[in-house]
C-alpha positions as CSV (number, residue, x, y, z in Angstrom):
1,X,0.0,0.0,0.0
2,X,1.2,3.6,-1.2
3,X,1.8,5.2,1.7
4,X,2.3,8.7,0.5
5,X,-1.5,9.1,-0.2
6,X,-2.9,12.2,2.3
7,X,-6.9,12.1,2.2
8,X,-6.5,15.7,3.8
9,X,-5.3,17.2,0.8
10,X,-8.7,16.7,-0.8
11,X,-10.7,17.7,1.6
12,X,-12.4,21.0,2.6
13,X,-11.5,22.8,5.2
14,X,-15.5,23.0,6.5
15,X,-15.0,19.0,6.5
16,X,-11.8,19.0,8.3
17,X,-13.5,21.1,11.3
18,X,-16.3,19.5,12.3
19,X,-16.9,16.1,14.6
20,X,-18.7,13.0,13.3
21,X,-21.5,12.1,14.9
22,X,-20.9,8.8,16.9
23,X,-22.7,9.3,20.7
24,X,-21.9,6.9,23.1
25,X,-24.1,3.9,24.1
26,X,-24.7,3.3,27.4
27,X,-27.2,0.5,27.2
28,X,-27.9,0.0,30.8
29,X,-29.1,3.1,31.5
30,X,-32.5,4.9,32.2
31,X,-32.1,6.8,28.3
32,X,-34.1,10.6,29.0
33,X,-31.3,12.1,25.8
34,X,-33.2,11.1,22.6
35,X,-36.7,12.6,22.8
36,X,-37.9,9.7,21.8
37,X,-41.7,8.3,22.7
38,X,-41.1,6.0,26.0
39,X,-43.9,4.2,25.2
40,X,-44.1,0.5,23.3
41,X,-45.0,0.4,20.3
42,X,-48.5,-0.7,20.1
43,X,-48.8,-4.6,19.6
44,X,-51.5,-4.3,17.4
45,X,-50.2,-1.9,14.9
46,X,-46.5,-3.7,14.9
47,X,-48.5,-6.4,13.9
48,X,-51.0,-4.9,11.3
49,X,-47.4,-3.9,9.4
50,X,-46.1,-6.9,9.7
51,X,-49.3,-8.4,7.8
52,X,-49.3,-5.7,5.3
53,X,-45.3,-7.0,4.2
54,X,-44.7,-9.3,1.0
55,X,-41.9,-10.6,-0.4
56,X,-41.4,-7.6,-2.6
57,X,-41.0,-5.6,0.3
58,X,-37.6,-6.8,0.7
59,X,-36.7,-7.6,-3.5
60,X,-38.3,-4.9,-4.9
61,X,-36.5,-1.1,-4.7
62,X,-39.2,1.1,-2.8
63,X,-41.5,3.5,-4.4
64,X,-38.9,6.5,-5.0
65,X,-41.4,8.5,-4.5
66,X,-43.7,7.2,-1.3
67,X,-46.8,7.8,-3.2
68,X,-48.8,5.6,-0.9
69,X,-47.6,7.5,2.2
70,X,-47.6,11.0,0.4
71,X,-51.5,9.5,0.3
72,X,-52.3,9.3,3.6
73,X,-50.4,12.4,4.7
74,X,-52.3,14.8,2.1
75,X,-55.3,12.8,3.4
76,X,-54.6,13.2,7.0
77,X,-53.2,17.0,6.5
78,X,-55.5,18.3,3.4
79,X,-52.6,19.0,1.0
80,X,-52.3,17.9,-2.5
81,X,-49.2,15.7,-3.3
82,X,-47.5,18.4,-5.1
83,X,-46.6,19.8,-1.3
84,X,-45.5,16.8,0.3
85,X,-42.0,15.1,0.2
86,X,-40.4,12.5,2.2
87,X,-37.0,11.9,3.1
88,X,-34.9,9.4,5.4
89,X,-35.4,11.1,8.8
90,X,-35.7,15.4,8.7
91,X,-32.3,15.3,8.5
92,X,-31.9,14.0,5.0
93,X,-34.7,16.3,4.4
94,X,-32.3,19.4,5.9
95,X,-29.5,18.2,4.5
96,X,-31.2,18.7,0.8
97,X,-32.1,21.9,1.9
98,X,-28.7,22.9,2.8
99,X,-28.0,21.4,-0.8
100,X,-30.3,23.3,-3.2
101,X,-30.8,26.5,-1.4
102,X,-27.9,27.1,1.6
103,X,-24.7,25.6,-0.7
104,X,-22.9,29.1,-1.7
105,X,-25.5,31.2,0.0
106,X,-26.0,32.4,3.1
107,X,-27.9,30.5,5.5
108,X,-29.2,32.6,8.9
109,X,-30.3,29.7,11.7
110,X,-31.5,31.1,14.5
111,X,-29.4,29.7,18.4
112,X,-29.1,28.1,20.3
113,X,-31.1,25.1,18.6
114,X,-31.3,21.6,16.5
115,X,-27.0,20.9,15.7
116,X,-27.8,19.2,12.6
117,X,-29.0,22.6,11.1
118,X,-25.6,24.3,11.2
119,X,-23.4,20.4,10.2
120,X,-25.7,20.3,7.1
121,X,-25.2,23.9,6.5
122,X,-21.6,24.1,6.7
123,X,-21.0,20.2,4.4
124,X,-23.1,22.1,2.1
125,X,-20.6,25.0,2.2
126,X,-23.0,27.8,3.0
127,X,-22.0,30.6,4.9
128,X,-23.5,30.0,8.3
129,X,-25.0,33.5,10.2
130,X,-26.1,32.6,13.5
131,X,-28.8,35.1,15.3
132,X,-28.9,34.7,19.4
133,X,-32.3,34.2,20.6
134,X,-32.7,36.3,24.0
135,X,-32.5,35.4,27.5
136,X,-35.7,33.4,27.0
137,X,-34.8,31.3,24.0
138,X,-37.5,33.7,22.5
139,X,-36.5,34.7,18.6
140,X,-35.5,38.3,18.2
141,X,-37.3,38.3,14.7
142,X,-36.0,42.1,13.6
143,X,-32.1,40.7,13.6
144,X,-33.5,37.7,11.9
145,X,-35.3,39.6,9.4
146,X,-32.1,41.9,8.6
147,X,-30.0,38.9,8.9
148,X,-31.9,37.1,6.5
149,X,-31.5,40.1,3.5
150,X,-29.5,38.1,1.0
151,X,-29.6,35.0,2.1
152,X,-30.3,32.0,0.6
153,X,-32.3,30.1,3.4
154,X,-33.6,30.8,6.8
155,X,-34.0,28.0,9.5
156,X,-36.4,28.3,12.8
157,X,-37.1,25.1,14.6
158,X,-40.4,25.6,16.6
159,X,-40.8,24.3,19.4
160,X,-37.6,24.2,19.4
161,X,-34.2,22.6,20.2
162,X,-33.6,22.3,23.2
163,X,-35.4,25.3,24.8
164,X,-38.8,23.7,23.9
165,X,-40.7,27.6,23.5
166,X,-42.6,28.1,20.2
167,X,-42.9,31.0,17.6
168,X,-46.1,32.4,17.2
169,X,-47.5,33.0,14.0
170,X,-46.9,36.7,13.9
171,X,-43.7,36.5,14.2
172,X,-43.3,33.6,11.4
173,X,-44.8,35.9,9.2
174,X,-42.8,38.8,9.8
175,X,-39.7,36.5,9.2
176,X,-41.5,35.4,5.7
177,X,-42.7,38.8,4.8
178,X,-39.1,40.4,5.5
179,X,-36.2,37.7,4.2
180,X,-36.4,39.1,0.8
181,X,-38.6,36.3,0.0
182,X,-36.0,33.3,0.7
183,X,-37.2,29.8,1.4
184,X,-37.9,30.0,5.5
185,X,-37.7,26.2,6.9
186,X,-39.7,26.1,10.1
187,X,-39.0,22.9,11.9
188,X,-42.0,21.6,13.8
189,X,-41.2,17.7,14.5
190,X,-42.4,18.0,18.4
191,X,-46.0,20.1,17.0
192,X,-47.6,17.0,18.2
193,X,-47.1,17.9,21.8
194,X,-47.8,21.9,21.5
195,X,-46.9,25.1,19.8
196,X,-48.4,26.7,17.2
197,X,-48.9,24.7,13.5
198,X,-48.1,26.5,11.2
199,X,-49.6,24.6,8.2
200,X,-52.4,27.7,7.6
201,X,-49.8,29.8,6.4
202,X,-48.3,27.6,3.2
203,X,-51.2,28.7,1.5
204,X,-50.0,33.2,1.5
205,X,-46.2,32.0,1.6
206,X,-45.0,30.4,-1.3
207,X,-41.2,30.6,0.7
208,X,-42.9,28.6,3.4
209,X,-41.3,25.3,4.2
210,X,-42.5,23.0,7.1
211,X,-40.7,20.1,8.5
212,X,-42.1,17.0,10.5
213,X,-41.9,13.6,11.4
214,X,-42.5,10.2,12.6
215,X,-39.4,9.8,15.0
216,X,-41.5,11.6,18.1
217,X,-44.9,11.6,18.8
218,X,-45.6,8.5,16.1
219,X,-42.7,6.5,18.2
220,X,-40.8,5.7,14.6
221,X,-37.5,7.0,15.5
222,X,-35.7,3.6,14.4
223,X,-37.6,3.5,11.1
224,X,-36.4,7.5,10.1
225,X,-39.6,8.9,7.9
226,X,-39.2,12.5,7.6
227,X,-41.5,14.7,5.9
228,X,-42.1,18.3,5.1
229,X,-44.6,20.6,3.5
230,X,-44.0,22.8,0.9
231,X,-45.2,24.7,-2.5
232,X,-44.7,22.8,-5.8
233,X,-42.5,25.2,-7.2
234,X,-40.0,25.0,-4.1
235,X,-40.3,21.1,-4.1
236,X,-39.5,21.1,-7.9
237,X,-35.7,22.3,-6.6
238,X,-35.6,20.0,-4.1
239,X,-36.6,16.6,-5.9
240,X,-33.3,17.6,-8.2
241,X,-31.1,16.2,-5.2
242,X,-33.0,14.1,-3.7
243,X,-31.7,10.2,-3.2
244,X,-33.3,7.7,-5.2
245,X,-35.1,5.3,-3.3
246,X,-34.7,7.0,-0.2
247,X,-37.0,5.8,2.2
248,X,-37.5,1.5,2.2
249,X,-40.3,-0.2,1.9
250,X,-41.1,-1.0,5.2
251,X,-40.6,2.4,6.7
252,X,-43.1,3.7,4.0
253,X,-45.9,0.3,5.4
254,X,-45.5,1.3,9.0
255,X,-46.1,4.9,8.7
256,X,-49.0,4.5,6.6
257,X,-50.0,2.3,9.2
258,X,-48.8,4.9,12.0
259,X,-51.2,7.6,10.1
260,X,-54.4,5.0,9.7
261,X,-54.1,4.6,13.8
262,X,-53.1,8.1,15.1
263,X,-55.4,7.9,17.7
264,X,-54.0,5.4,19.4
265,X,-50.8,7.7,19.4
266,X,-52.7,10.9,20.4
267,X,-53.7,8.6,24.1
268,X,-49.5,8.5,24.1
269,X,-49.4,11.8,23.9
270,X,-51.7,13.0,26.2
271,X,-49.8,10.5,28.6
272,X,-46.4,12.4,27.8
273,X,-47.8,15.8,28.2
274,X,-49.5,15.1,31.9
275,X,-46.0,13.5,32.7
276,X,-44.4,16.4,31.7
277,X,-46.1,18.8,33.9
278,X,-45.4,16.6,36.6
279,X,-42.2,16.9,36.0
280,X,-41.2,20.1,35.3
281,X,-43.2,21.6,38.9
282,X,-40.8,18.8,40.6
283,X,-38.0,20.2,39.0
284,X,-39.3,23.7,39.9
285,X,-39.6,22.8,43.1
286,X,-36.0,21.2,43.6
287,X,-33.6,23.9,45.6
288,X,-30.6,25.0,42.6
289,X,-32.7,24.3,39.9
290,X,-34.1,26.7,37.2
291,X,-36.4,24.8,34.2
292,X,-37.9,26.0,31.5
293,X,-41.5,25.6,30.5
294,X,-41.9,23.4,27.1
295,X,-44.4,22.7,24.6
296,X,-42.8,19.4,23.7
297,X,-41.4,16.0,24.9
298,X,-38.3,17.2,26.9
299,X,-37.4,19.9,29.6
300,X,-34.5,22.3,29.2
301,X,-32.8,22.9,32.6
302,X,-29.8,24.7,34.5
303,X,-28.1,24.0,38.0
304,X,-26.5,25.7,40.4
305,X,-23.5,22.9,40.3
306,X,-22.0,22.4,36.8
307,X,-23.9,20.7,34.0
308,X,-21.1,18.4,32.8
309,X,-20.4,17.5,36.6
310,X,-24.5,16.6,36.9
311,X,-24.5,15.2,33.5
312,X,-21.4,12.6,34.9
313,X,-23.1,12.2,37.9
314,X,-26.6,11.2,36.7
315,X,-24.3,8.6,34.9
316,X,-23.2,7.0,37.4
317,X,-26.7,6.6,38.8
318,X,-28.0,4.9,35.0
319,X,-29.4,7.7,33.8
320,X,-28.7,8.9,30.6
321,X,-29.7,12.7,29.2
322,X,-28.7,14.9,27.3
323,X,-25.5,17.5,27.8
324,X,-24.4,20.0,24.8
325,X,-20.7,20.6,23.5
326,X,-22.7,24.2,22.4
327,X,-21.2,27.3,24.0
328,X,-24.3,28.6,24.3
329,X,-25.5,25.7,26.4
330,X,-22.6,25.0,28.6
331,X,-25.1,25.7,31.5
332,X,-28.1,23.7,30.6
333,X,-29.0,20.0,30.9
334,X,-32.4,18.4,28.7
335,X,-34.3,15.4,30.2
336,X,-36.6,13.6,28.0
337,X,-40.0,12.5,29.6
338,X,-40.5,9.4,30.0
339,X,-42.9,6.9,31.6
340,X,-43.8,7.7,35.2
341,X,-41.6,5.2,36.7
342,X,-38.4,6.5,34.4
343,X,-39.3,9.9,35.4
344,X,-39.2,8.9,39.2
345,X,-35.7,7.4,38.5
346,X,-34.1,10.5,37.0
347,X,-35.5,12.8,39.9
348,X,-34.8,10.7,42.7
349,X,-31.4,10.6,40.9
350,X,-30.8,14.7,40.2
351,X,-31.2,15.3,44.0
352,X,-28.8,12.7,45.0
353,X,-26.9,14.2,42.5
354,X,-26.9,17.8,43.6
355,X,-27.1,16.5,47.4
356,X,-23.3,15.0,46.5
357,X,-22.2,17.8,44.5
358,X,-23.5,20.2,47.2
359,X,-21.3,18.5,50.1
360,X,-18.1,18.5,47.9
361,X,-18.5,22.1,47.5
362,X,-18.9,22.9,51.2
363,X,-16.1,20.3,52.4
């Protein structure tokens, strides 16, 4: 083998900066990082998808273009099937925004929020303008909207990532009416468990872009089906880099089958969202602690002791969430909710936590 071969040579300096993705596994503990549904996955429904497979399913290419799931979402949703498009997860979905309308442009995200936004974003080689959010996580829309003059794309995840606090539809439509008309991606995968939708507005915005998925509320996280709204002009761009055969068969069968039984997922949610509550007034209630009200599946938090000591602490207890490498988060901790019994675990952990942390610091 030629050993005077230097990949680096080749590569981008955008590349050469950033971090692969590869988070640790720490399989026997109570895992609050992901956002995920805590729930099983109902019985019934694993098995109506099961039922619904043939042997084509696995020696047949998918559908390239999910027309059976575009279906039921235009169905569920009332859009025609020139607005929908589905992608492996939202963040193939980002990263082909990145491609068509961030790559040699300027892309304004606003931050802290969803990594993945600002990774696409800079393997697409856009030129990334970040725009604080204030002391509330709350979206200062005028520096957005000047921000935004010129560039190619504008990203606002709502609720967002982590702070779980929403947009409201006035100040979406500022950012639309005042970006100089530039495709504006609102990310809205946790809509199922609050926030504003806002699906009314792709009708008077044709630089409108919503993004959802399955991963959360619909408990399909393992199966990645991402989908986003948008109009038929936009799409046209976006279908140009799209993979072929994106999304596999059986991910396309079990979220048709997810959409057909969404009641059953709405009872989940409801479950989630009382859970939450509970949560976050025992967190408000626990001395050293300041959390965050949330309109989705997770709580954003910050303690009086360290976040990365708590984080390693709550470790060694089993229980797994979610600590940022982001600057702008180096004081902040999220927990996921999860069932009762796994929420009980993670408090009844933070305060032994703390308790420890506390003693170390008077000794």
């Amino acid at each position: 083998m030629s050993s005077s071969f230097n990949a680096e040579i080749f590569v981008r300096e955008e590349i050469k900066g950033l971090t692969p993705y590869n988070p640790d596994v720490y399989p026997e503990c109570v895992k609050l990082d992901a956002n995920e549904n805590p729930y099983p996955f109902p019985k019934d429904i694993q098995e109506r998808i099961c039922r619904a497979l043939g042997t084509e399913t696995f020696t047949r290419y998918p559908d390239a273009m999910a027309g059976k799931l575009v279906h039921e979402i235009c169905t569920c949703y009332g859009l025609d099937p020139n607005q929908v498009m589905l992608g492996n997860g939202s963040d193939e979905l980002i990263q082909n925004l990145m491609l068509t309308f961030g790559a040699g442009n300027r892309v304004v995200i606003a931050v802290p929020t969803f990594s993945m936004y600002g990774i696409h974003a800079r393997v697409a080689g856009a030129e990334i303008v970040e725009v604080p959010r204030d002391r509330n996580f709350d979206l200062v829309v005028n520096e957005i909207v000047q921000a935004g003059s010129g560039a190619g794309l504008v990203v606002i995840c709502s609720p967002n990532n982590p702070s779980g606090n929403s947009a409201t539809t006035e100040q979406l439509i500022a950012i639309l009416e005042g970006c100089c008309h530039c495709p504006v991606v609102v990310d809205q995968a946790y809509l199922e468990f609050g926030g504003t939708d806002m699906q009314p507005l792709l009708a008077e915005y044709d630089n409108l872009v919503i993004l959802r998925t399955f991963s959360k509320a619909f408990g399909l996280a393992g199966l990645r089906v991402g989908y986003l709204f948008a109009n038929p002009g936009l799409l046209n761009f976006l279908f140009k880099v799209k993979q072929p055969f994106n999304l596999n068969n059986f991910s396309q069968a079990a979220a048709r089958e997810v959409l057909r039984n969404r009641d059953l997922f709405a009872w989940q949610v409801a479950q989630i969202t009382g859970a939450k509550e509970k949560l976050y007034q025992a967190l408000q209630d626990m001395p050293g602690i300041q959390v965050y009200p949330s309109d989705t599946n997770y709580l954003l938090f910050a303690t009086s002791a360290p976040a990365n000591e708590v984080y390693k602490g709550l470790l060694q207890e089993k229980v797994l969430i979610r600590n940022f490498g982001d600057p702008l988060l180096a004081r902040y901790l999220r927990v996921t909710v999860g069932t009762p019994e796994e929420n009980k675990i993670f408090l009844r952990a933070l305060r032994k936590v703390i308790d420890t942390l506390g003693e170390k610091k008077n000794d």
